[in-house]
C-alpha positions in Angstrom: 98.1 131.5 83.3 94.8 131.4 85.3 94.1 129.5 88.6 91.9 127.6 86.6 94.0 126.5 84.4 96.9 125.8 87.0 94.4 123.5 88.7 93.9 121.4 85.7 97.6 120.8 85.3 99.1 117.4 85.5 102.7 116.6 86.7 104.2 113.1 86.4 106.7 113.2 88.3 110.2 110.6 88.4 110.6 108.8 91.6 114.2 107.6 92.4 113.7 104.2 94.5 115.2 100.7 94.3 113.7 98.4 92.0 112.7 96.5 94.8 110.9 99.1 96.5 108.7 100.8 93.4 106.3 98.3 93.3 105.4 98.5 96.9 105.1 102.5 96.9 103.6 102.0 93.8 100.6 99.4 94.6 100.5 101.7 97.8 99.9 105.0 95.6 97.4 103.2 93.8 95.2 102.3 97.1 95.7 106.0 97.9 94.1 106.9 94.2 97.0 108.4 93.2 98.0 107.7 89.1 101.7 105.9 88.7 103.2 103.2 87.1 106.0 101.1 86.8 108.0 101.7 83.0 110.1 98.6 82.0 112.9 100.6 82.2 112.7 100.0 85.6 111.5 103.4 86.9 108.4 104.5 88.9 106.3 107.8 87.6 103.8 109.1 89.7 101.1 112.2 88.8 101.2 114.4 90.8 97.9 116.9 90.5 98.1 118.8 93.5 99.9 119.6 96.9 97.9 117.0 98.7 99.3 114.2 96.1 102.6 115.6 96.8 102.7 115.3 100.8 101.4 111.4 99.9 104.0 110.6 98.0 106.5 111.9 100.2 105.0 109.8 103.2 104.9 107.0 101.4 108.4 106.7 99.7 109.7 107.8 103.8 107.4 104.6 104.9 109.1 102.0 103.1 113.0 103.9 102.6 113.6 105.2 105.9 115.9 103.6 108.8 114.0 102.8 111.9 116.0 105.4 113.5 114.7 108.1 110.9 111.3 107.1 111.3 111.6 107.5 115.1 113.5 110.8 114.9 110.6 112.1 112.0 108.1 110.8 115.0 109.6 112.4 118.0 109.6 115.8 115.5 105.7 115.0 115.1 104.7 114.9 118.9 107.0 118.0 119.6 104.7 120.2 117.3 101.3 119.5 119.2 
C-alpha cells in the first residue's frame, strides 16, 4: 500500500466513556473539527484520519475523565520535560 493511499484512509474508532460524558467529548471533538457521533446504542465513534486527531482525542477524553490528582500529576510530567 502506498503513502498515498495510507493518507487517504479513514479510521472510526470506538470510544469507551460513560454515557454521561460522550456528548461532552463529543460536542468538544466537533469544535475541534474532528468527525464523531453519538449511535443510539449509546456509544461514541470518532474518525480518526491521522496522528494529530489521535493525540486530540486522547486529550480530550483525559480533560473530562481524569481525577484532579491525575490531571496534576499529567501537569507536573509536562513542566518536567521543558
Amino acid at each position: 500500500m502506498s503513502s498515498a493511499t495510507d493518507s487517504h484512509l479513514e479510521y472510526s474508532q470506538l470510544v469507551a466513556v460513560s454515557r454521561l460524558d460522550r456528548w461532552r467529548i463529543c460536542h468538544r471533538l466537533q469544535e475541534l473539527m474532528i468527525p464523531c457521533w453519538c449511535p443510539p446504542d449509546g456509544s461514541l465513534r470518532v474518525d480518526i484520519r491521522d496522528s494529530i486527531n489521535a493525540l486530540l482525542l486522547r486529550s480530550v477524553v483525559q480533560q473530562f475523565t481524569a481525577s484532579r490528582p491525575e490531571m496534576l500529576d499529567w501537569l507536573e510530567r509536562c513542566w518536567l520535560i521543558d
